[in-house]
N, CA, C and O atoms as a GROMACS GRO file, in nm:
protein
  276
    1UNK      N    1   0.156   0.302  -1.169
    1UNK     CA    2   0.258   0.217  -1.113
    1UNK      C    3   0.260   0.081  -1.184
    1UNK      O    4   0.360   0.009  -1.185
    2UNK      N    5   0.120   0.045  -1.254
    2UNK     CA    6   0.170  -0.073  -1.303
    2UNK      C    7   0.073  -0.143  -1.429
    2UNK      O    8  -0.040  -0.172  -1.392
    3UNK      N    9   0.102  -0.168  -1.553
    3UNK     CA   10   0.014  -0.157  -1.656
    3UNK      C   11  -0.142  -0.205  -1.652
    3UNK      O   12  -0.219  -0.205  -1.556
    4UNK      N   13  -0.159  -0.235  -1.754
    4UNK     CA   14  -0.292  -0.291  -1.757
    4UNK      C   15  -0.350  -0.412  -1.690
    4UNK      O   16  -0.469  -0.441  -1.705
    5UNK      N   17  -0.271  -0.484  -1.618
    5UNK     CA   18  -0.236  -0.636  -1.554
    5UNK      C   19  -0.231  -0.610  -1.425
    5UNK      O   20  -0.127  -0.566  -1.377
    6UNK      N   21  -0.361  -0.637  -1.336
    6UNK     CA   22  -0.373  -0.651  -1.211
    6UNK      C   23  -0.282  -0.693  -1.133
    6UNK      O   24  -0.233  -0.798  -1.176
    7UNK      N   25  -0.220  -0.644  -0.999
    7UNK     CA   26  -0.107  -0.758  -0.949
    7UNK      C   27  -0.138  -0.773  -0.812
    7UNK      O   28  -0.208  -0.690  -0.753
    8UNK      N   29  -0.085  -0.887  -0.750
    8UNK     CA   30  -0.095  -0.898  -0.632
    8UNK      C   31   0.001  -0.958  -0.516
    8UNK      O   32  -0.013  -1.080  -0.508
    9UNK      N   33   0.100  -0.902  -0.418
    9UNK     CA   34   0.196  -0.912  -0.362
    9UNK      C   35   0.208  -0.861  -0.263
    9UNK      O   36   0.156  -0.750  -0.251
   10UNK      N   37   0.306  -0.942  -0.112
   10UNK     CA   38   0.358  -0.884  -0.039
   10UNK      C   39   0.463  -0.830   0.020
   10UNK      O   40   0.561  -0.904   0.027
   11UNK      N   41   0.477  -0.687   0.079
   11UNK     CA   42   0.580  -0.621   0.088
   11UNK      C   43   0.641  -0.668   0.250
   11UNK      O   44   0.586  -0.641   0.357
   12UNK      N   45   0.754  -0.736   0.233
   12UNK     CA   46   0.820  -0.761   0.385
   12UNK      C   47   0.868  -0.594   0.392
   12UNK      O   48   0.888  -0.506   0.308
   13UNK      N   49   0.876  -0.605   0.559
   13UNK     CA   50   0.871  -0.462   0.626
   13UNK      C   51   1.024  -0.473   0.729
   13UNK      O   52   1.063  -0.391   0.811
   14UNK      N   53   1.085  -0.596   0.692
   14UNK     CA   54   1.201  -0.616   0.772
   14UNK      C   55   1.318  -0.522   0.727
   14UNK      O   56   1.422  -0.515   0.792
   15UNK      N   57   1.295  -0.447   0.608
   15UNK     CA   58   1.435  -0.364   0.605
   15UNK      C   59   1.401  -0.216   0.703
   15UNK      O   60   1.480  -0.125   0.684
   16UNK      N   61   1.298  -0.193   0.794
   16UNK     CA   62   1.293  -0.062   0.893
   16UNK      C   63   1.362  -0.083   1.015
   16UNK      O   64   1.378  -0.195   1.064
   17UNK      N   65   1.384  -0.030   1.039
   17UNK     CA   66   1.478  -0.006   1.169
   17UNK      C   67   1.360  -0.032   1.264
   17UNK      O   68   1.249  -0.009   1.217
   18UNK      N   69   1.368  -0.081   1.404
   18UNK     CA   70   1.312  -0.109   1.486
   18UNK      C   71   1.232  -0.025   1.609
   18UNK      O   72   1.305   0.050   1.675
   19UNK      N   73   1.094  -0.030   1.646
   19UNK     CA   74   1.019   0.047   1.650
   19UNK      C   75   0.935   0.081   1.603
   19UNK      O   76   0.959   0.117   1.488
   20UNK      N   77   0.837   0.091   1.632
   20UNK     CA   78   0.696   0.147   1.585
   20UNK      C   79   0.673   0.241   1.456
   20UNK      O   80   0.749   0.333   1.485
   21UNK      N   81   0.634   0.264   1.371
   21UNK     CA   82   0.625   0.326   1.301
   21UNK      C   83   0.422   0.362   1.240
   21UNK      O   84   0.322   0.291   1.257
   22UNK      N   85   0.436   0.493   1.174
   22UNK     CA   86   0.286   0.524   1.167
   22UNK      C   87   0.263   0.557   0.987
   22UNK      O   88   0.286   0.666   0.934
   23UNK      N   89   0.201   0.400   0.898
   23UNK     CA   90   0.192   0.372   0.781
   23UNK      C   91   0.067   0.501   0.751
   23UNK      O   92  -0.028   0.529   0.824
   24UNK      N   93   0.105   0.561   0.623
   24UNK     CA   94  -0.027   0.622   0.564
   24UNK      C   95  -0.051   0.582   0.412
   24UNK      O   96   0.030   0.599   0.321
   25UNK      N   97  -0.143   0.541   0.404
   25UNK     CA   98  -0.124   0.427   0.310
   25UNK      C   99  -0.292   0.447   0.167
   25UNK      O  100  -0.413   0.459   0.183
   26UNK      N  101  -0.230   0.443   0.084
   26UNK     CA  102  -0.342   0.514  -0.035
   26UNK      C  103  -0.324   0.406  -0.146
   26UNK      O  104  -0.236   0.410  -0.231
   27UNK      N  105  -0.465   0.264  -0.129
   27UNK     CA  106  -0.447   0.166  -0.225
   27UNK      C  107  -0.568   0.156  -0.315
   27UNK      O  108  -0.680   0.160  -0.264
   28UNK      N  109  -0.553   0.144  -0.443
   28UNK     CA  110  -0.662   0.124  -0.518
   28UNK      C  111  -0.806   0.049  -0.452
   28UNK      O  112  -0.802  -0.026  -0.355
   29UNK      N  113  -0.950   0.092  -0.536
   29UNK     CA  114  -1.066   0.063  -0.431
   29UNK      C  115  -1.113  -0.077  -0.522
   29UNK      O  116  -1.048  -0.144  -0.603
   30UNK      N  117  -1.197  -0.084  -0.493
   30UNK     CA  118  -1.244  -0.158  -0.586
   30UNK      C  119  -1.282  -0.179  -0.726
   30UNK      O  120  -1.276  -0.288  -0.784
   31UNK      N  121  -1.328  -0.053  -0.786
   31UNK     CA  122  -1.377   0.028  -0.887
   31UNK      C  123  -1.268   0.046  -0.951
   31UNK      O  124  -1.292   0.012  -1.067
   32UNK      N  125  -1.101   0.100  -0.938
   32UNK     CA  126  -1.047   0.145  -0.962
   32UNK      C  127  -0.978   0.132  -1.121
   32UNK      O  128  -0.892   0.206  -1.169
   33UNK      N  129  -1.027   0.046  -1.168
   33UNK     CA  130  -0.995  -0.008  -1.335
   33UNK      C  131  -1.074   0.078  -1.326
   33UNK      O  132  -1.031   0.158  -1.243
   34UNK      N  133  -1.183   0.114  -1.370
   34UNK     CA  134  -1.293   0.229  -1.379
   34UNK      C  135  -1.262   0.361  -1.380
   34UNK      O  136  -1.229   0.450  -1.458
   35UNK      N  137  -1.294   0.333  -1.219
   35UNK     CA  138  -1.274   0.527  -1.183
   35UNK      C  139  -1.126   0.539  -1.075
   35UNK      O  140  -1.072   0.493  -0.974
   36UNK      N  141  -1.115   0.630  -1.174
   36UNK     CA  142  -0.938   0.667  -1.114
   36UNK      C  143  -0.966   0.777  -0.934
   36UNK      O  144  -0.880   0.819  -0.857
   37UNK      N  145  -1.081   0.786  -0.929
   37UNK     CA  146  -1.092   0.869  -0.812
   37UNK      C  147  -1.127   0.779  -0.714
   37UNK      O  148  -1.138   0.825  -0.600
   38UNK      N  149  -1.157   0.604  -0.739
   38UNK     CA  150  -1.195   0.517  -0.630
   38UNK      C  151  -1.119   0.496  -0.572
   38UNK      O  152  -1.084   0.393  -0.629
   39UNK      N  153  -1.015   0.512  -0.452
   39UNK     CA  154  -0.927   0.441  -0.406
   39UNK      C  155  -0.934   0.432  -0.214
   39UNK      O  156  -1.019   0.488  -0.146
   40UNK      N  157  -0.850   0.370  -0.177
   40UNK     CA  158  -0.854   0.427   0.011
   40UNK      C  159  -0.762   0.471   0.044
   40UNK      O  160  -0.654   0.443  -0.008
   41UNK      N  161  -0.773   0.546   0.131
   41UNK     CA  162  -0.659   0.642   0.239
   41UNK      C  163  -0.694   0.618   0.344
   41UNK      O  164  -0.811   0.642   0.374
   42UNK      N  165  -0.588   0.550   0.453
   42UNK     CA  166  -0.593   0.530   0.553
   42UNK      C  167  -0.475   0.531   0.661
   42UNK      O  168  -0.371   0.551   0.598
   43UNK      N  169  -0.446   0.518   0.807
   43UNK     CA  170  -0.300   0.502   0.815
   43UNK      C  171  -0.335   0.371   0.967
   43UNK      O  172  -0.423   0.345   1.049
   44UNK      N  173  -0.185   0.317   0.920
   44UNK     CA  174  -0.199   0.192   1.033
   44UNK      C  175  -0.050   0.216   1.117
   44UNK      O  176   0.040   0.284   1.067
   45UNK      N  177  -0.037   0.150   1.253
   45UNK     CA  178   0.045   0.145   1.299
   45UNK      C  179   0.146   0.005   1.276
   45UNK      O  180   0.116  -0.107   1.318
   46UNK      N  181   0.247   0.034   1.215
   46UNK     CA  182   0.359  -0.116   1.154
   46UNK      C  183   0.515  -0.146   1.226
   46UNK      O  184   0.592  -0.061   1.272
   47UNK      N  185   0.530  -0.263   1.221
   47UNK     CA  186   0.675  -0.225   1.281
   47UNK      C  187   0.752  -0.313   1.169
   47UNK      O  188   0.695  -0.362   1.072
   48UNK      N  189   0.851  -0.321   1.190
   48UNK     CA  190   0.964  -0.471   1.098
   48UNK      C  191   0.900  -0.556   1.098
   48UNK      O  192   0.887  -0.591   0.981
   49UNK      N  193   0.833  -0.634   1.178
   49UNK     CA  194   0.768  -0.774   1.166
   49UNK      C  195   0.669  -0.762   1.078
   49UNK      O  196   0.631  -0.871   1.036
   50UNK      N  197   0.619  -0.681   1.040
   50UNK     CA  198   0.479  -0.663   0.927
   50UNK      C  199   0.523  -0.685   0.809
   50UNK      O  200   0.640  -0.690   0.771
   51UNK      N  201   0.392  -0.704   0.728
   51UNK     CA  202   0.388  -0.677   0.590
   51UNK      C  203   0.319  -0.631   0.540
   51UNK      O  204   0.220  -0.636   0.614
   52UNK      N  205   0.296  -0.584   0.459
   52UNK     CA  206   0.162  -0.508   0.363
   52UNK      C  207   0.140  -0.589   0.278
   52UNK      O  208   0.235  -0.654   0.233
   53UNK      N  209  -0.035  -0.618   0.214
   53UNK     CA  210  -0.053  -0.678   0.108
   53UNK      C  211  -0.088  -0.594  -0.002
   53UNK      O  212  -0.182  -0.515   0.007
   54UNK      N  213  -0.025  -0.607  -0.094
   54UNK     CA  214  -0.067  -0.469  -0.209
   54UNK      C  215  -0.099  -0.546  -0.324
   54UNK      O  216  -0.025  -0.619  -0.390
   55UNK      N  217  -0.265  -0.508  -0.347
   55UNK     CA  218  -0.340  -0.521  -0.466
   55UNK      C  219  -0.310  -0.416  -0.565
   55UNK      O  220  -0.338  -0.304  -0.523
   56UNK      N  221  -0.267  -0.418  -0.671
   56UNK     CA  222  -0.304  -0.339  -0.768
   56UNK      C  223  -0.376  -0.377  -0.890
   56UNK      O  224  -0.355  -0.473  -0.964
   57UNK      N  225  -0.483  -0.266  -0.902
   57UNK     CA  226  -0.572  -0.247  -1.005
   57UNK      C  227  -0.513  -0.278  -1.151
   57UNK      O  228  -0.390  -0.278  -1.156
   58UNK      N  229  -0.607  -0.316  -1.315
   58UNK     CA  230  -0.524  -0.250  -1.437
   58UNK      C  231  -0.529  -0.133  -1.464
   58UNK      O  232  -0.626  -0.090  -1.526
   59UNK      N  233  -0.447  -0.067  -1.432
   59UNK     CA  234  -0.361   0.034  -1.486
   59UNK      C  235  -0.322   0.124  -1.345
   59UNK      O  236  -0.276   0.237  -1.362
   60UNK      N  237  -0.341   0.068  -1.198
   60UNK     CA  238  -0.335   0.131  -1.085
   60UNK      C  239  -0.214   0.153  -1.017
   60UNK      O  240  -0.107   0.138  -1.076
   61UNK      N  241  -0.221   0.185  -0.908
   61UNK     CA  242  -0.096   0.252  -0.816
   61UNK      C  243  -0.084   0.184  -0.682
   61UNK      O  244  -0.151   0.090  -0.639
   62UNK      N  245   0.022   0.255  -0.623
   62UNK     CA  246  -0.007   0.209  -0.459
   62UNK      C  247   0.076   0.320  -0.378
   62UNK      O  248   0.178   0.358  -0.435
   63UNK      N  249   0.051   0.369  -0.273
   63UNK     CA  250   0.159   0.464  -0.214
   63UNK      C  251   0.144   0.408  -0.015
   63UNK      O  252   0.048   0.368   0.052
   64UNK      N  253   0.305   0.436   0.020
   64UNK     CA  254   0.286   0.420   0.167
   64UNK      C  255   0.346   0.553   0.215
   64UNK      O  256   0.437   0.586   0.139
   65UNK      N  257   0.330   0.630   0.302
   65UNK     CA  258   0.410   0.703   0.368
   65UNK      C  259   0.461   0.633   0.512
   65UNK      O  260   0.373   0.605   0.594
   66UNK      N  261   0.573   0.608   0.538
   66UNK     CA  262   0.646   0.566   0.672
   66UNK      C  263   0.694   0.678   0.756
   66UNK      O  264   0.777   0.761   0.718
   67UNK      N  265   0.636   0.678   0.875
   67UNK     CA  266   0.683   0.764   0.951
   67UNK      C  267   0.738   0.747   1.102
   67UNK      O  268   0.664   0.738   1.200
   68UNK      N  269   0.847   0.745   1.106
   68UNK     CA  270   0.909   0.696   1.262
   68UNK      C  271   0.807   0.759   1.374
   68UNK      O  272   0.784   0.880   1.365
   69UNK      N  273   0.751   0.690   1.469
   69UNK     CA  274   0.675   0.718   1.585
   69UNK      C  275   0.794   0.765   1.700
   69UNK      O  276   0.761   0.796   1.815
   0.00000   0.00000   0.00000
C-alpha cells in the first residue's frame, strides 16, 4: 500500500452512515519493515464520530473491514 517511506495519518470516519458499526482491522506490527508476517488483527467497535490512526510500515499496508452492526 505504500513505498519504502513510513507514513502516518488519520482516517475521519464521518462519511458512515450512522450507527454502530464492527471494524476488523489488520495493521502493520512493529517488525514489519522486516518481517512481512509481523502485523495485528483485531476488530473494534466504531461509529461516524471515530477515527482510526494508521501507521504504515516501509514498504507496508493497512486493511479495515466495516461492518454494519
Amino acid at each position: 500500500m505504500t513505498d519504502w517511506t513510513s507514513r502516518e495519518f488519520t482516517l475521519k470516519l464521518n462519511f458512515l452512515n450512522s450507527g454502530p458499526y464492527e471494524a476488523t482491522i489488520c495493521q502493520d506490527g512493529i517488525n514489519a519493515d522486516r518481517y512481512a508476517s509481523d502485523y495485528q488483527l483485531f476488530t473494534k467497535n466504531i461509529t461516524r464520530n471515530d477515527s482510526l490512526p494508521i501507521k504504515l510500515a516501509p514498504g507496508g499496508g493497512f486493511l479495515v473491514r466495516l461492518k454494519k452492526e
